[in-house]
N, C-alpha and C positions, 0 to 999 in steps of 0.2 A: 504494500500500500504506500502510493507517493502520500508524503504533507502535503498541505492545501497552506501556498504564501499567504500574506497580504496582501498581497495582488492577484489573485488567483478569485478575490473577492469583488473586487471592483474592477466594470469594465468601460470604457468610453467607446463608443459607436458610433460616429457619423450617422445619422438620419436616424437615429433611435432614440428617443427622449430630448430632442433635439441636440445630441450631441454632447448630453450632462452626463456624467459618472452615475454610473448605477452600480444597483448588487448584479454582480454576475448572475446573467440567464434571465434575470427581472426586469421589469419597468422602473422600478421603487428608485428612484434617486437619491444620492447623499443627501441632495439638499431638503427632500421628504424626510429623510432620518433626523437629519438638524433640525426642522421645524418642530417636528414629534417631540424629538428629545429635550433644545433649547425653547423652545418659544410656547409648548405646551406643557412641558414637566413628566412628558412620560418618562420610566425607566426600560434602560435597553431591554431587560426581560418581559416589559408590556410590548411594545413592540415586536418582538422577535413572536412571540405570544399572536398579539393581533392582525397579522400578514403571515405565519406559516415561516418565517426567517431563523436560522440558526444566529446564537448568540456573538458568534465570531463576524456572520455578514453584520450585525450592527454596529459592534463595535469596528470592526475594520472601516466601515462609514464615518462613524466619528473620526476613528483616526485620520483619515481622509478630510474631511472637514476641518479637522483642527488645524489640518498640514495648509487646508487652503480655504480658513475663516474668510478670509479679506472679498474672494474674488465669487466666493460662493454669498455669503451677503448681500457683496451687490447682485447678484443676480436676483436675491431675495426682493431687494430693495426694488431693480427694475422691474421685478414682477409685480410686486405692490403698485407702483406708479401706476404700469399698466389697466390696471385692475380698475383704482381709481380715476384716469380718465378715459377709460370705456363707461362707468358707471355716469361721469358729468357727463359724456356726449351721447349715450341713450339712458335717458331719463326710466324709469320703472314702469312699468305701464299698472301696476299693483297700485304703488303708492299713487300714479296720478287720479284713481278710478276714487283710490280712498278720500283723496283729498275731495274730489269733484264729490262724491257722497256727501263728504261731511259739511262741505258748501252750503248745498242743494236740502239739508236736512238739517238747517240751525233754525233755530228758534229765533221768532221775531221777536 
């Protein structure tokens, strides 16, 4: 039986997850690991748990992460942006229904 490296864990793909570090053979991206881990407070054993991931593909994630905090961030960072102005330049169609409701049904 060969070991299984640290890199054996993480793989980078041109046109697969657009080209983000994944766990080998998966979609799940370092930077879905870092969100999980940093920005929601899961531990790696929730994780590894809640996706079917051995405990080594998580933590080799992190390590990866930690190795490249800076550029993975931003990526975090340009997604957010993203996010937010797609949100300002299509307005909700929910919220505008609600608001037009709540309009149309005040009390004189």
């Amino acid at each position: 039986m060969q070991a299984k490296t640290l890199d054996a864990h993480i793989e980078v793909s041109p046109g697969v997850v657009g080209g983000k570090p994944r766990i080998a053979g998966r979609r799940i991206t370092v930077q879905d690991i870092a969100i999980w881990h940093e920005r929601l407070g899961w531990a790696a054993d929730e994780i590894a748990t809640e996706y079917g991931l051995s405990l080594a593909d998580v933590y080799a994630a992190l390590a990866y992460y930690f190795d490249h905090r800076q550029e993975i961030n931003q990526s975090i960072h340009d997604g957010d942006a993203l996010v937010q102005a797609l949100r300002e330049k299509t307005p909700s169609k929910l919220n505008q229904r609600l608001h037009a409701h709540n309009r149309h049904n005040k009390p004189d």
